[in-house]
Backbone as XML, in Angstrom:
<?xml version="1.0"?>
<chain id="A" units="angstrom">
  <residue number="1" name="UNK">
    <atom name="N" x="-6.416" y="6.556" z="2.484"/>
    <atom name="CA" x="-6.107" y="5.136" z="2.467"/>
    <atom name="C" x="-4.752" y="4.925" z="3.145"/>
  </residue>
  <residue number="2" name="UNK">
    <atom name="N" x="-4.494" y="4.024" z="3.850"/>
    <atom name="CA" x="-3.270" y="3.681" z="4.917"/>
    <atom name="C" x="-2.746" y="2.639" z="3.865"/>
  </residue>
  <residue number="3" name="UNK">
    <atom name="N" x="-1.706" y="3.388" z="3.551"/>
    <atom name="CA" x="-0.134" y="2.560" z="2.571"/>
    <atom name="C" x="0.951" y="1.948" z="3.633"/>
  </residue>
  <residue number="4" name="UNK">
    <atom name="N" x="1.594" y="1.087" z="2.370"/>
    <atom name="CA" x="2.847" y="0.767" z="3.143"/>
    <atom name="C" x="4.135" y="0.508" z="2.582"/>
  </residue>
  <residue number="5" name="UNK">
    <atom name="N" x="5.396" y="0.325" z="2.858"/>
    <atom name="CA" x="6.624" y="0.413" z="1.513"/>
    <atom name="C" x="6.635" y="-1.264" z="1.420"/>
  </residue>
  <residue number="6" name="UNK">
    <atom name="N" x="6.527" y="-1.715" z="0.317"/>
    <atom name="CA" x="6.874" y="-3.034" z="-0.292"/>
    <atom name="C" x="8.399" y="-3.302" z="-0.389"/>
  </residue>
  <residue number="7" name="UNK">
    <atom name="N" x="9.017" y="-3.684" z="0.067"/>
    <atom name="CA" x="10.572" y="-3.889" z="-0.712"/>
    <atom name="C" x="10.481" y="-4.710" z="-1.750"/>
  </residue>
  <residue number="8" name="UNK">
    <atom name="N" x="10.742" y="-4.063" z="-2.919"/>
    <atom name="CA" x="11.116" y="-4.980" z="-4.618"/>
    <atom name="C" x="12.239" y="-5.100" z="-5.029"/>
  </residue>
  <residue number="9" name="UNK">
    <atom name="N" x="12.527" y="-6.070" z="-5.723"/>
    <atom name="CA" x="13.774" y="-6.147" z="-6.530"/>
    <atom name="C" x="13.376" y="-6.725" z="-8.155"/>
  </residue>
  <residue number="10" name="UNK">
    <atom name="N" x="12.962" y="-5.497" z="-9.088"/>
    <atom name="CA" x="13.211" y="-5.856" z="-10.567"/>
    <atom name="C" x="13.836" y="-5.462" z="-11.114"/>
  </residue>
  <residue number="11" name="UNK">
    <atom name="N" x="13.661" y="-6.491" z="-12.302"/>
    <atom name="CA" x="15.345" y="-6.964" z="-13.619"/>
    <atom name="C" x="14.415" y="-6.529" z="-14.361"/>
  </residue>
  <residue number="12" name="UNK">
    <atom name="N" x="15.085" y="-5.976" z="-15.328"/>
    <atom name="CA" x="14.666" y="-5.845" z="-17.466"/>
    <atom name="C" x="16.457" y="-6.462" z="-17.514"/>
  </residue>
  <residue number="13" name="UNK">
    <atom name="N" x="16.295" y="-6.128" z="-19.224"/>
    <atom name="CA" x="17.348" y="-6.448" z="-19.846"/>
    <atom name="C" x="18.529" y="-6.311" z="-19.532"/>
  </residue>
  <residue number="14" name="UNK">
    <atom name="N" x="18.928" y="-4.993" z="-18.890"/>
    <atom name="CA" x="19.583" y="-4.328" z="-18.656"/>
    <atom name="C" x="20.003" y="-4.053" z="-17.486"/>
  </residue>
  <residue number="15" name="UNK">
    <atom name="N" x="18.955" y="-3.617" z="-16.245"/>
    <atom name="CA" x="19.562" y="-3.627" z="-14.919"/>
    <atom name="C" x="18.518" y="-4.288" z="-13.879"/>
  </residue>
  <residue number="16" name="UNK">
    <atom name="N" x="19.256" y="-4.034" z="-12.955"/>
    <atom name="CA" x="17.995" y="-4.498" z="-11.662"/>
    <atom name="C" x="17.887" y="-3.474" z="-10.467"/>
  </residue>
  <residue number="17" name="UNK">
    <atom name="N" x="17.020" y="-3.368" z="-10.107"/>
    <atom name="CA" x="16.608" y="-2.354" z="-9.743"/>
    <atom name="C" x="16.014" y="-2.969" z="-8.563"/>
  </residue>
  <residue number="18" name="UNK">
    <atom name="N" x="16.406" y="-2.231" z="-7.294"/>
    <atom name="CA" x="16.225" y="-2.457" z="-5.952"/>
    <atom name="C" x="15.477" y="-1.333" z="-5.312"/>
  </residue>
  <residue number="19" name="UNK">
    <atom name="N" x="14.035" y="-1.427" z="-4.445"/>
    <atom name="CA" x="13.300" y="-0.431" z="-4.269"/>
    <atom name="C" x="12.381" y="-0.796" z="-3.579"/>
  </residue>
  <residue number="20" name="UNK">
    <atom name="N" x="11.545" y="0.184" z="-3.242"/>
    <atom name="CA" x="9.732" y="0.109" z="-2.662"/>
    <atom name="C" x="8.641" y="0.660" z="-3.566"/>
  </residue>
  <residue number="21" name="UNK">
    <atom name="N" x="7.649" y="-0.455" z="-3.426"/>
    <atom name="CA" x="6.651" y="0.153" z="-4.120"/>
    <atom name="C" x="5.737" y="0.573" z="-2.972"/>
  </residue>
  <residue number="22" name="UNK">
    <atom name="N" x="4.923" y="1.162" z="-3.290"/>
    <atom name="CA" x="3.583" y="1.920" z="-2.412"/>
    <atom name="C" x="2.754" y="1.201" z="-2.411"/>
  </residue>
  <residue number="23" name="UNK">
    <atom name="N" x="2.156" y="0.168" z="-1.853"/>
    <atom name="CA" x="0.597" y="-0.560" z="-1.540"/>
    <atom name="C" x="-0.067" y="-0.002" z="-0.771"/>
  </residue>
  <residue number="24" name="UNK">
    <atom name="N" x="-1.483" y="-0.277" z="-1.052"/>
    <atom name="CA" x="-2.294" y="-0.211" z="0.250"/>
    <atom name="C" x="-2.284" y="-1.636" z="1.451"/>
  </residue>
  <residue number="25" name="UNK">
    <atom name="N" x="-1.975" y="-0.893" z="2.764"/>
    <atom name="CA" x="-1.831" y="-1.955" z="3.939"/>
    <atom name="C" x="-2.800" y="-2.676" z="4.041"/>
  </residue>
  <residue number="26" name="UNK">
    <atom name="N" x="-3.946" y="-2.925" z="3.276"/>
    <atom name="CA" x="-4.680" y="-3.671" z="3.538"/>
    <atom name="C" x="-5.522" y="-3.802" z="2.232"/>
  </residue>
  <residue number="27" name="UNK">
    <atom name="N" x="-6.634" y="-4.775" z="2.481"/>
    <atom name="CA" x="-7.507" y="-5.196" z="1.373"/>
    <atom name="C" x="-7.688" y="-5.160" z="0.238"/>
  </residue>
  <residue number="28" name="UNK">
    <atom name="N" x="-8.407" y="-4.459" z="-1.157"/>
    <atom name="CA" x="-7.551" y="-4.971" z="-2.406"/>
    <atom name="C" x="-6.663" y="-4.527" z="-2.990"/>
  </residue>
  <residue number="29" name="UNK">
    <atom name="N" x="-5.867" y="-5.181" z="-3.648"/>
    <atom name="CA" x="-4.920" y="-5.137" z="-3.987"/>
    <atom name="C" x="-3.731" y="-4.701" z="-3.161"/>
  </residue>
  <residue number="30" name="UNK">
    <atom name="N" x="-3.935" y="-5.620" z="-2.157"/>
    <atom name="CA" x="-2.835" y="-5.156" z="-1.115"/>
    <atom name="C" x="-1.354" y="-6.078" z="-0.928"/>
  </residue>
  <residue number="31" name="UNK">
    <atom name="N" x="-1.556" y="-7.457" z="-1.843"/>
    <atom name="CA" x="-0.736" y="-8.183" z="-1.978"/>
    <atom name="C" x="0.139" y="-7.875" z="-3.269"/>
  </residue>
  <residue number="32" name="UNK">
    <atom name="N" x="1.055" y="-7.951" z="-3.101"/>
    <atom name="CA" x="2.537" y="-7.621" z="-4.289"/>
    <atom name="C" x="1.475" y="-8.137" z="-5.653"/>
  </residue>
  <residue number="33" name="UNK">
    <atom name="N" x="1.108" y="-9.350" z="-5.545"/>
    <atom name="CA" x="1.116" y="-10.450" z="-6.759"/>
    <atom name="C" x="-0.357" y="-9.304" z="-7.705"/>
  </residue>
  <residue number="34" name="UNK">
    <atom name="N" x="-1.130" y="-9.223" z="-6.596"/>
    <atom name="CA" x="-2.539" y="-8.340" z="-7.318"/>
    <atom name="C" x="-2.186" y="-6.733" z="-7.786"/>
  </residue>
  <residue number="35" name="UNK">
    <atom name="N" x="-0.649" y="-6.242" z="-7.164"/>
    <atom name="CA" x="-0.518" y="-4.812" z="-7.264"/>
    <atom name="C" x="-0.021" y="-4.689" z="-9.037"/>
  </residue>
  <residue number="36" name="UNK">
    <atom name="N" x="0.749" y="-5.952" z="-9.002"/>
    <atom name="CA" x="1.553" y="-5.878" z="-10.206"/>
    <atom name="C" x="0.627" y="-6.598" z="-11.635"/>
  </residue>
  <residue number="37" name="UNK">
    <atom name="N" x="-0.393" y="-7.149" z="-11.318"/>
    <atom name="CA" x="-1.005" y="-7.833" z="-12.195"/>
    <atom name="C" x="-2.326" y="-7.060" z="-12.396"/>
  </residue>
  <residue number="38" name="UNK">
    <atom name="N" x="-2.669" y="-5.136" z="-11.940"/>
    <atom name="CA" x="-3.602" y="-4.797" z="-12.540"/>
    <atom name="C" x="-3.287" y="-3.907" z="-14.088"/>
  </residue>
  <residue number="39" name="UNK">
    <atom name="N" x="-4.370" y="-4.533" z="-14.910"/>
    <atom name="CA" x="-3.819" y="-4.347" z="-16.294"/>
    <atom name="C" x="-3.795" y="-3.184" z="-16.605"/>
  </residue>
  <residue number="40" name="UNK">
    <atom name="N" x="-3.922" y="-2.068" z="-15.809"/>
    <atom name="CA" x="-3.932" y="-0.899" z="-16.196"/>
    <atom name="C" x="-3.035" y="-0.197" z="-16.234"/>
  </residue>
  <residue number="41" name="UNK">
    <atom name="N" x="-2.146" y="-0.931" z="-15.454"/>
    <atom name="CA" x="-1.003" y="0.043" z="-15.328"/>
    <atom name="C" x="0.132" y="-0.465" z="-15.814"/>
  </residue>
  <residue number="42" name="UNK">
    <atom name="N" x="0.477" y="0.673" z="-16.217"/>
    <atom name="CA" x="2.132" y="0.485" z="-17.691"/>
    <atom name="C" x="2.474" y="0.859" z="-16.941"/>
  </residue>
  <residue number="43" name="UNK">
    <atom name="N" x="2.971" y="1.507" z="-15.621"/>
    <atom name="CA" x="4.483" y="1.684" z="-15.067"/>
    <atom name="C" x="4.445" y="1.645" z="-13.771"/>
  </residue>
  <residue number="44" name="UNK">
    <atom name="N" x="5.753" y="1.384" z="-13.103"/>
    <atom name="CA" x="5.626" y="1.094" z="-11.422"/>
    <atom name="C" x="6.932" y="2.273" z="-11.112"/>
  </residue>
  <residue number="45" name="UNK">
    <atom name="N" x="6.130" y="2.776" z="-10.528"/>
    <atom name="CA" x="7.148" y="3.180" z="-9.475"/>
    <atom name="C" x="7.354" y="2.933" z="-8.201"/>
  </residue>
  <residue number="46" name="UNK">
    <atom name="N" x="8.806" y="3.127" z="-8.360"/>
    <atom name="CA" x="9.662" y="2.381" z="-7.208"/>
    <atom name="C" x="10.755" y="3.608" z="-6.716"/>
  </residue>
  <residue number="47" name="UNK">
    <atom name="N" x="9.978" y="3.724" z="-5.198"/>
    <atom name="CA" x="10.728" y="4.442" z="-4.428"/>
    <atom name="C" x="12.197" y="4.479" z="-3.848"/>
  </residue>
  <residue number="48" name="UNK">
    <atom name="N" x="13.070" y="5.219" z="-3.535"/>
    <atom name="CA" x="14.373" y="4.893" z="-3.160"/>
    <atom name="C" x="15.018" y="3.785" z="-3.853"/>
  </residue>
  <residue number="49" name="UNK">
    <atom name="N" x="15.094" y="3.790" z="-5.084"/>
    <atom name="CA" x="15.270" y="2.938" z="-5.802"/>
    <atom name="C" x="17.210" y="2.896" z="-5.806"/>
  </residue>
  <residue number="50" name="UNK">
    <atom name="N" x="17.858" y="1.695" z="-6.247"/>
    <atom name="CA" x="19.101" y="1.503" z="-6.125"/>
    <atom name="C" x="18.845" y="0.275" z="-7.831"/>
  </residue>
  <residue number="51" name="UNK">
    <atom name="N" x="19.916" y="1.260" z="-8.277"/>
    <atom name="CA" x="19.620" y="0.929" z="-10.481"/>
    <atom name="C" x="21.388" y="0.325" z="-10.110"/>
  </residue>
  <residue number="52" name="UNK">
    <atom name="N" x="21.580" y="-1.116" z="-10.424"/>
    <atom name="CA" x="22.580" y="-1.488" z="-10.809"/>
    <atom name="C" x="22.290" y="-2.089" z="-12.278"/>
  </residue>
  <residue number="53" name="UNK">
    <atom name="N" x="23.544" y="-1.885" z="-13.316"/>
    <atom name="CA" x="24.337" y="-2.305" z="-14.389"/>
    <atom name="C" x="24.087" y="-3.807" z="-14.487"/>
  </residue>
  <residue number="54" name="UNK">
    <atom name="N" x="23.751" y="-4.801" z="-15.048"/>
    <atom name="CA" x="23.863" y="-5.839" z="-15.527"/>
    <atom name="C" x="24.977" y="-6.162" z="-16.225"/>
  </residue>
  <residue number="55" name="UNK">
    <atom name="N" x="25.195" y="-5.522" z="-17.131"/>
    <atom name="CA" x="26.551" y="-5.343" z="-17.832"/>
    <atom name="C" x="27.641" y="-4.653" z="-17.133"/>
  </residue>
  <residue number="56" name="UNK">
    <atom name="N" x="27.439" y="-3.795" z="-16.262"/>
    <atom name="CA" x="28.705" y="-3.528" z="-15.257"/>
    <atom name="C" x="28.252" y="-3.109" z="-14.344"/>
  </residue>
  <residue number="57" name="UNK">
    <atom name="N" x="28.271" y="-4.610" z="-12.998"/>
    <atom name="CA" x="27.552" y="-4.259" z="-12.147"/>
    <atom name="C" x="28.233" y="-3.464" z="-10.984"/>
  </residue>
  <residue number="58" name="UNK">
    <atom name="N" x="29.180" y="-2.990" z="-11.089"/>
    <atom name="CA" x="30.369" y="-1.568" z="-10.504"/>
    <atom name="C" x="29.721" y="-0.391" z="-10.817"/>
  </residue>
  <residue number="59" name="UNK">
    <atom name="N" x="28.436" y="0.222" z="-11.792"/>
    <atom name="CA" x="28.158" y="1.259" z="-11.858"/>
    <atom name="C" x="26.781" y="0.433" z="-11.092"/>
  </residue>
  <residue number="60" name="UNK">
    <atom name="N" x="26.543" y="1.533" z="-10.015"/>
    <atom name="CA" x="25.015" y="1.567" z="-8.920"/>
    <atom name="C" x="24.709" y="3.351" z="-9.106"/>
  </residue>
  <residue number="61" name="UNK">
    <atom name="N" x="23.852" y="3.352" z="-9.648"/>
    <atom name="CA" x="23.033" y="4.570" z="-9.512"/>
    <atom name="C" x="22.089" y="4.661" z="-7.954"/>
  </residue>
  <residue number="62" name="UNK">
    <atom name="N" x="21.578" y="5.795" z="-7.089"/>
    <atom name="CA" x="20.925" y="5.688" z="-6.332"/>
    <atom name="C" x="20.007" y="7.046" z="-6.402"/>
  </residue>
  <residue number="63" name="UNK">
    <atom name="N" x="18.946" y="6.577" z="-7.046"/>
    <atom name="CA" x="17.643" y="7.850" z="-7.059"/>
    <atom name="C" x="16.364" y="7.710" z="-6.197"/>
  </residue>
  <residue number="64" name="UNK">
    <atom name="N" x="16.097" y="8.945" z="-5.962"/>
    <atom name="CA" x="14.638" y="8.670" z="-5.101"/>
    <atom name="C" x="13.624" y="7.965" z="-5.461"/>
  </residue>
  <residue number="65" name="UNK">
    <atom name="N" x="13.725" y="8.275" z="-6.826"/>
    <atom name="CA" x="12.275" y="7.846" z="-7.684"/>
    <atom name="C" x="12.695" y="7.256" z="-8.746"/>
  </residue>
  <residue number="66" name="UNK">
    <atom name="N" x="11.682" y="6.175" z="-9.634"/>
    <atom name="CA" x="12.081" y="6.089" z="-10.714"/>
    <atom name="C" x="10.823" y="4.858" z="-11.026"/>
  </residue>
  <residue number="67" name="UNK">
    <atom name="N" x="10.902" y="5.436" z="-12.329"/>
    <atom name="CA" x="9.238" y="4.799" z="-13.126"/>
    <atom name="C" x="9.612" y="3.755" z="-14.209"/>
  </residue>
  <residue number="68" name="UNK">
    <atom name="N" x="9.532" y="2.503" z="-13.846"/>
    <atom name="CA" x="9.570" y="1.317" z="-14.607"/>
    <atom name="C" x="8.641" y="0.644" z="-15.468"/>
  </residue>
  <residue number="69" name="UNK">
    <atom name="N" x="8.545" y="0.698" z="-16.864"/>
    <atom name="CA" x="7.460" y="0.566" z="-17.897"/>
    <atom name="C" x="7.305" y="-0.846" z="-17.611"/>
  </residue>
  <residue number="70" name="UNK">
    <atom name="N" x="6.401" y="-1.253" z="-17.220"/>
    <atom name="CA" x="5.547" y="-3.172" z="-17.245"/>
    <atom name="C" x="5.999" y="-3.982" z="-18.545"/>
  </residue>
  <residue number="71" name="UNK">
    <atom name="N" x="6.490" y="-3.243" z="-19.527"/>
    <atom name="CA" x="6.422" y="-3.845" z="-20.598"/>
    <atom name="C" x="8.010" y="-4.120" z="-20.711"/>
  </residue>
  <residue number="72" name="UNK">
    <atom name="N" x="8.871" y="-3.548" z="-20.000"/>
    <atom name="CA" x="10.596" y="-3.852" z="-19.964"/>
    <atom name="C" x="10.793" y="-4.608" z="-18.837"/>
  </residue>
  <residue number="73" name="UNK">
    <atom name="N" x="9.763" y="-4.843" z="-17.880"/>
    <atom name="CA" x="9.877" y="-5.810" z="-16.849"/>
    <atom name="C" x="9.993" y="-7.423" z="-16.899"/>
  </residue>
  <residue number="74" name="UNK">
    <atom name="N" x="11.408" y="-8.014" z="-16.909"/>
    <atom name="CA" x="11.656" y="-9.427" z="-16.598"/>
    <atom name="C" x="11.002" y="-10.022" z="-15.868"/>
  </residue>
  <residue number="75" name="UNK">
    <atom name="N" x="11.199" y="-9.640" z="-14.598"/>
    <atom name="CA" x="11.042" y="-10.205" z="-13.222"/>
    <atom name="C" x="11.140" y="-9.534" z="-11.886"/>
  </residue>
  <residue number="76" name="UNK">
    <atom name="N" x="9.815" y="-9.409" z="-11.383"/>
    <atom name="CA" x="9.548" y="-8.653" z="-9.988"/>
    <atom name="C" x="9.175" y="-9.741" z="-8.755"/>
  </residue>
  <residue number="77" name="UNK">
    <atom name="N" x="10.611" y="-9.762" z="-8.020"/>
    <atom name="CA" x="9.941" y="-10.411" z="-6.259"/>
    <atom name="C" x="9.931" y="-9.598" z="-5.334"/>
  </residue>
  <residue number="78" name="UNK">
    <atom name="N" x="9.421" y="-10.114" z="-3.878"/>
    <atom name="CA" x="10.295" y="-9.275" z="-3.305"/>
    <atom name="C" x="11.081" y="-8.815" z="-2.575"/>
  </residue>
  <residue number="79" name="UNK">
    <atom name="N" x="11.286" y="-7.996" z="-1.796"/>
    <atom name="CA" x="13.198" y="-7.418" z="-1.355"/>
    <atom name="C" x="13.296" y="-8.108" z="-0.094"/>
  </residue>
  <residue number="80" name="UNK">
    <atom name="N" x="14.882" y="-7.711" z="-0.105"/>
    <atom name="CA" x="14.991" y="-8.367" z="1.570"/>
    <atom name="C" x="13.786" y="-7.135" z="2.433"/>
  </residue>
  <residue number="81" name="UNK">
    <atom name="N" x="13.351" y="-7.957" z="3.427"/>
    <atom name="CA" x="12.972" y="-7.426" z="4.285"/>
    <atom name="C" x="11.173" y="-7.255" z="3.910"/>
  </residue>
  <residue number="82" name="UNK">
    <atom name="N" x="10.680" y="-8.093" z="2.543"/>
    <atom name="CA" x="9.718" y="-8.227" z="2.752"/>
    <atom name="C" x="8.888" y="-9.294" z="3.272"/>
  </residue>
  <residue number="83" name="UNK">
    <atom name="N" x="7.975" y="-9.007" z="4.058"/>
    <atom name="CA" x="7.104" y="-9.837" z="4.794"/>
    <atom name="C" x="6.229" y="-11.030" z="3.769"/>
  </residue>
  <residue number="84" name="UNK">
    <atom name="N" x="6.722" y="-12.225" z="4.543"/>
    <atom name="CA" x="6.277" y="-13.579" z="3.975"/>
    <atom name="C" x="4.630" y="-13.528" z="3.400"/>
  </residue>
  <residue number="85" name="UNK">
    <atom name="N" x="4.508" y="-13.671" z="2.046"/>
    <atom name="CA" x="3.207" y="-14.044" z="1.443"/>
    <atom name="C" x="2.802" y="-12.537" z="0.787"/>
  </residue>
  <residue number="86" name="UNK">
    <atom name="N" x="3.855" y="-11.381" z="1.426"/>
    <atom name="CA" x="3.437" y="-10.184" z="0.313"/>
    <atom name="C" x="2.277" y="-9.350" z="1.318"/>
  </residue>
  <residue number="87" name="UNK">
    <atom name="N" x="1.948" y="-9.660" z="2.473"/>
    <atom name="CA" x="0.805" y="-8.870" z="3.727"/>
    <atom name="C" x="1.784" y="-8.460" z="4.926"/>
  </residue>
  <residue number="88" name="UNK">
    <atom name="N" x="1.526" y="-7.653" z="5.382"/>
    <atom name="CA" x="2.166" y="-7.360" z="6.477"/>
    <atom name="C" x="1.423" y="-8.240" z="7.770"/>
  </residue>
</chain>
């Protein structure tokens, strides 16, 4: 299947978290809105991820990887540099 990097930016309580998720470049579930709304999945990972502090946003962590539980998730849009409507 031919993927592609999403740029995201999600918040929980605590921090926000700047990254890519993995879609497929095309057909289902190829739009942000359908990737994040299948009920099966409790966690997203988000590639090259950049973890800033809410509470002190002077500490930026920067990890390759990192797995975000659906259920601590505020709010997911997405990043600079993603393409209008969530399709390439």
């Amino acid at each position: 299947m031919d993927m592609r990097q999403e740029p995201v930016i999600v918040e929980t309580v605590r921090y926000r978290i700047e990254g890519e998720l993995t879609l497929p470049r095309e057909g289902y579930r190829s739009r942000l809105s359908d990737y994040v709304n299948q009920r099966d999945r409790d966690f997203f990972a988000v590639n090259g991820a950049k973890i800033t502090s809410l509470d002190r946003p002077e500490e930026i962590q920067e990890v390759p990887f990192v797995m975000v539980a659906r259920a601590h998730v505020l709010l997911l849009t997405p990043g600079p540099g993603a393409e209008p409507g969530g399709t390439p």
